[in-house]
C-alpha positions, 0 to 999 in steps of 0.5 A, a space after each residue: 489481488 488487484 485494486 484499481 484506484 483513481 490517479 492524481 487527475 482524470 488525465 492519467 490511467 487508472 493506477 492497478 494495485 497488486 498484492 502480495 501478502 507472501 511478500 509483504 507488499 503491494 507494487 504499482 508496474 507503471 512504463 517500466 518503473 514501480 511503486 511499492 508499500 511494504 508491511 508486516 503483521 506483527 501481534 498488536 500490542 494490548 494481548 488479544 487485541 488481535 494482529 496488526 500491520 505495520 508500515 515501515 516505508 512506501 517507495 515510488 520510482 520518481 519516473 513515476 512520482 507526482 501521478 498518484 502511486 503512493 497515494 493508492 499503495 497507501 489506500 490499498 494496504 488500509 482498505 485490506 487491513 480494514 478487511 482483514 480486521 488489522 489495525 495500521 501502524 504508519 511508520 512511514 512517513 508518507 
């Protein structure tokens, strides 16, 4: 699954985030370096509440950094778990 997701400025290229759920992640490839956010699905907490998806870390190479990639791995991941009917657990401090 990829997503295109607007960068930081109308200076920069369209960012194209990739899925990878056998993974537990989505990945940003940009000059050589990437982006990714990794996740889990875990049981929600209140029984029948249905699966949840936790962030524990959103890592961007810093050749990368400033143009915008955490941002759309962050956008990506919450767009997906709101599909998907998941509630978000941002561990991560980004």
């Amino acid at each position: 699954m990829a997503a295109r997701s607007d960068a930081a400025t109308s200076a920069e290229p369209l960012l194209t985030v990739m899925h990878q759920p056998e993974q537990g992640r989505f990945f940003v490839q940009l000059e050589g370096a990437e982006g990714v956010l990794r996740y889990t699905i875990e049981p929600a907490v209140i029984a029948g509440a249905g699966e949840r998806m936790v962030i524990p870390s959103v890592v961007v190479d810093p050749a990368i950094g400033g143009r915008g990639v955490a941002s759309a791995l962050t956008r990506a991941a919450v767009e997906w778990a709101q599909r998907t009917g998941r509630d978000v657990v941002p561990v991560c401090p980004y």
